[in-house]
DOTI-728111 format. One record per residue (C-alpha): x, y, z; residue in three letters. Coordinates in steps of 0.25 Angstrom, whole numbers, plus 5000, padded with zeros to 4 digits. Example, Ala and Ser with C-alpha at 12.3 -4.5 7.8 and 13.67 -1.06 7.14 Angstrom:
<rs>
504949825031ala
505549965029ser
</rs>
This chain:
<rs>
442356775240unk
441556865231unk
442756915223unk
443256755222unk
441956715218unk
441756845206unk
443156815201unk
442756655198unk
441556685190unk
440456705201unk
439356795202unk
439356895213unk
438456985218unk
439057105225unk
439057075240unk
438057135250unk
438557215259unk
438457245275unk
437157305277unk
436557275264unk
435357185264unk
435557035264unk
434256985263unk
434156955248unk
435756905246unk
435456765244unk
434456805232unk
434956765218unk
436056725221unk
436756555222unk
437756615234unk
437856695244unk
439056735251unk
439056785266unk
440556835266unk
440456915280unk
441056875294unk
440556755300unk
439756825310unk
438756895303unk
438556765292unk
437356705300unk
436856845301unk
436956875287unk
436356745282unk
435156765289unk
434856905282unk
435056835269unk
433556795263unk
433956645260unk
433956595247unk
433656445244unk
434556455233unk
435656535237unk
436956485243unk
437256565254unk
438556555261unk
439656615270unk
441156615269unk
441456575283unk
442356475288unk
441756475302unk
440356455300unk
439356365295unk
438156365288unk
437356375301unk
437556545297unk
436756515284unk
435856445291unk
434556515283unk
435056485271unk
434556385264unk
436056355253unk
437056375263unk
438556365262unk
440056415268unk
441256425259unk
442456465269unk
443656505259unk
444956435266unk
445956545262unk
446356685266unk
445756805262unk
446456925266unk
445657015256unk
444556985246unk
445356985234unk
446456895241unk
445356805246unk
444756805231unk
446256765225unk
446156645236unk
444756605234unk
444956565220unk
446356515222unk
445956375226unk
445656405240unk
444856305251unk
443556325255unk
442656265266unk
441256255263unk
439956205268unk
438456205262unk
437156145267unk
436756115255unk
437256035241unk
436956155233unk
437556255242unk
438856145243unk
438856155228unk
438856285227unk
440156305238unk
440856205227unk
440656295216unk
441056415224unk
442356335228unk
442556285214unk
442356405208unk
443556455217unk
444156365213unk
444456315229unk
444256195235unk
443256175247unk
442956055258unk
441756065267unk
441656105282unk
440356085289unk
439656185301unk
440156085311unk
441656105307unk
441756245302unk
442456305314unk
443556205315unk
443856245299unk
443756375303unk
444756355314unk
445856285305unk
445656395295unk
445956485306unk
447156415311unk
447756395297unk
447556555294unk
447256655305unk
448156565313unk
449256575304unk
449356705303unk
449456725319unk
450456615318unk
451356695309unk
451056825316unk
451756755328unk
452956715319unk
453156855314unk
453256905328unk
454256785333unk
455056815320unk
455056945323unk
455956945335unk
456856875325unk
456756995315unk
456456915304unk
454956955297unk
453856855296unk
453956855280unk
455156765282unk
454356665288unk
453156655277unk
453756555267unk
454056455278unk
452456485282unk
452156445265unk
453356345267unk
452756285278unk
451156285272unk
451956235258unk
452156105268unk
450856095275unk
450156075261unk
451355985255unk
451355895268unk
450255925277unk
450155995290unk
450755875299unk
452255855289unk
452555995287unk
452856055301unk
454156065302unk
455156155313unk
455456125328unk
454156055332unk
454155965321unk
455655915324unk
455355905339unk
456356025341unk
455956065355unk
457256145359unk
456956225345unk
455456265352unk
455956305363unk
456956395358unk
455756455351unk
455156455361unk
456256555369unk
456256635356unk
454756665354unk
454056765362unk
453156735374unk
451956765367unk
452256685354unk
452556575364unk
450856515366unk
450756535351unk
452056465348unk
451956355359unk
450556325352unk
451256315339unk
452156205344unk
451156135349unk
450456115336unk
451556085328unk
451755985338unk
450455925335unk
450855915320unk
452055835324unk
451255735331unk
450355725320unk
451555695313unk
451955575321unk
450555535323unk
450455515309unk
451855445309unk
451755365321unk
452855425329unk
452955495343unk
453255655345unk
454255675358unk
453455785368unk
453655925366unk
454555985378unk
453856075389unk
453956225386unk
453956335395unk
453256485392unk
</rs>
């Protein structure tokens, strides 16, 4: 975030490190920044001598404002992108990416809107009381993925053919998500009702693909009967299985 917010015009102050005193941060400064893990961000802020001025915020996307609680301007700006490294996360934070944000205050509000801005991004607002559930769909839409993938690359591998085949169906497949939304872009077996066509997979797959891969069709299944929710027509049942 610091190398993201020097590269757009901010000002920043080197950052303090672990075991260097916290007790003055907040002086002089309109934001402060707790970039560390989620379970020291409480901890910290209470070390930090509040500032009635200062916006003091954290980068989590678990956590409320409840860990700033002794501070007076208090916000969260939860970046919605990867960052594998600092300087790839600085090349997505001012590449248009999302942010969740909250603030107890209209100042401390406006002051997340010209962080966003700045980055050029775009933000929507997630309260305490709905935080973990973000969180959770962010989870699923990247840490998930990734597992996801890694149990493709192992089934493919008994086929010999290597997981990098199988990445421009994964940017083909995201192409349709944003296109069409969520519910008209599955396509495959589940979405035609080809049952024989799962349980040949089904013989194919190793055992311990199987739970992940059962799972899988269930949820795809659940994208199909939206579908004919929202088109008023009736999915046949999916046939038994056997482990």
């Amino acid at each position: 975030m610091a190398i993201a917010l020097a590269r757009v015009g901010w000002t920043v102050v080197a950052p303090i490190r672990h075991g260097e005193s916290l007790s003055a941060a907040a002086s002089g400064v309109d934001l402060l920044v707790i970039a560390t893990p989620d379970g020291v961000i409480a901890e910290v802020a209470r070390e930090i001598t509040p500032d009635p001025t200062t916006v003091v915020i954290h980068l989590s996307g678990a956590l409320g404002l409840e860990a700033l609680a002794t501070h007076p301007q208090r916000a969260s700006l939860h970046p919605l992108t990867s960052m594998p490294t600092p300087e790839a996360g600085a090349e997505r934070l001012v590449g248009g990416a999302w942010f969740a944000v909250d603030a107890n205050t209209a100042s401390a509000q406006t002051c997340m809107e010209s962080v966003v801005a700045s980055l050029t991004g775009r933000l929507f607002v997630v309260d305490d009381d709905h935080r973990v559930a973000y969180h959770a769909a962010a989870a699923i839409a990247s840490n998930h993925i990734v597992a996801l993938l890694g149990s493709a690359e192992r089934v493919a591998r008994v086929a010999g053919v290597p997981i990098e085949a199988y990445l421009e169906l994964v940017r083909a497949t995201i192409d349709n998500i944003e296109d069409l939304g969520v519910i008209d872009a599955l396509t495959g077996p589940v979405a035609r009702g080809d049952w024989e066509t799962v349980a040949r997979h089904r013989d194919a797959i190793d055992p311990s693909e199987l739970a992940l891969y059962d799972a899988l069709v269930d949820a795809a299944r659940r994208v199909v009967d939206s579908r004919s929710s929202a088109n008023d027509e009736s999915t046949p049942p999916i046939p038994e299985t056997e482990n």
